[in-house]
C-alpha positions in Angstrom: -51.5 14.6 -15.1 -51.5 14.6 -19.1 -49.5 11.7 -20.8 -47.2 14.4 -21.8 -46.4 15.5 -18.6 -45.8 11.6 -17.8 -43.7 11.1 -20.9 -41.5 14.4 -20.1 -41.0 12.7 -16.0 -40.2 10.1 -17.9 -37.3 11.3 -20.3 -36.4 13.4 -17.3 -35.9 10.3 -15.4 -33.6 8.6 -18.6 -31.6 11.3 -18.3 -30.5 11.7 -14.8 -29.8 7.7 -14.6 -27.8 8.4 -17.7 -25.7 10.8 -16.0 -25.4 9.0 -13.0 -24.3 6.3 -15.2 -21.8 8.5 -17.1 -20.6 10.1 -13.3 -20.2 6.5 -11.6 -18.1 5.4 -15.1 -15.8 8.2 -15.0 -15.1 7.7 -11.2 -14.1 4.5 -12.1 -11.9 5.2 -14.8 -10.1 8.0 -12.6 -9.6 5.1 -10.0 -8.4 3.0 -12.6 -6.2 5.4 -13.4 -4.6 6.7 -10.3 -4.3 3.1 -9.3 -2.4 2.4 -12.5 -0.2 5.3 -11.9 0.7 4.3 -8.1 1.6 0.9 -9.7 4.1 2.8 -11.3 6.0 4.4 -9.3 6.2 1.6 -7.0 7.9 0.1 -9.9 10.0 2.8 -10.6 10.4 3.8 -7.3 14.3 4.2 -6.4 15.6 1.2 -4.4 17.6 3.7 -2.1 14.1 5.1 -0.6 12.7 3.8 2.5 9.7 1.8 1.8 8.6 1.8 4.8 8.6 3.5 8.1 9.4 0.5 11.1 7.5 0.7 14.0 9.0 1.4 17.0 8.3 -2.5 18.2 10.2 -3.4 15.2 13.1 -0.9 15.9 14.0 -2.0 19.1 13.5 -6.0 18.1 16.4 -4.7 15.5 18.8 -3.6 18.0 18.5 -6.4 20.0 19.6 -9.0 17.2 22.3 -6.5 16.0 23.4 -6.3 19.8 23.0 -10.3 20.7 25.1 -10.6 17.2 27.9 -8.6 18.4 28.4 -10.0 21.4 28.4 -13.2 20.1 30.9 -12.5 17.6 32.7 -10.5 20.7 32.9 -13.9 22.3 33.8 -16.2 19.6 36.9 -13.7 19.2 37.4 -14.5 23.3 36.4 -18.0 23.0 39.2 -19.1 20.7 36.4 -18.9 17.7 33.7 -21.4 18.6 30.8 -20.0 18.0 27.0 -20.6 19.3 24.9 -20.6 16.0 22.0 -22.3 17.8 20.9 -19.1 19.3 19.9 -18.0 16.3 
């Protein structure tokens, strides 16, 4: 192997870690990019949209408040309006 053909494996070699360099740069500015457009629309996402879908765990945790709420404002009404705000 000539010095030539070392030097031209050489430059060869330059050039593919420059474009590697250039690849991995431009992946991370598309990243930054699409990260900085998900920022905003979470921002100016529309407060009447779900954010979030509830588990089913969480669901029925719900209904048992709402429920154990109503019937303790169903007995207060019975009661004569004394109500049992330690259970909450």
């Amino acid at each position: 192997m000539s010095i030539f053909d070392i030097s031209f494996l050489v430059f060869q070699k330059q050039q593919y870690l420059e474009q590697q360099s250039q690849r991995a740069e431009e992946e991370r500015a598309e990243k930054q990019r699409r990260d900085q457009e998900r920022l905003e629309a979470i921002k100016t996402k529309d407060k009447r949209e779900q954010s979030a879908v509830a588990s089913s765990e969480v669901k029925q945790r719900l209904q048992e408040v709402l429920l154990q709420k109503k019937q303790q404002r169903e007995a207060a009404a019975v009661g004569g309006g004394s109500s049992n705000l330690r259970s909450w």
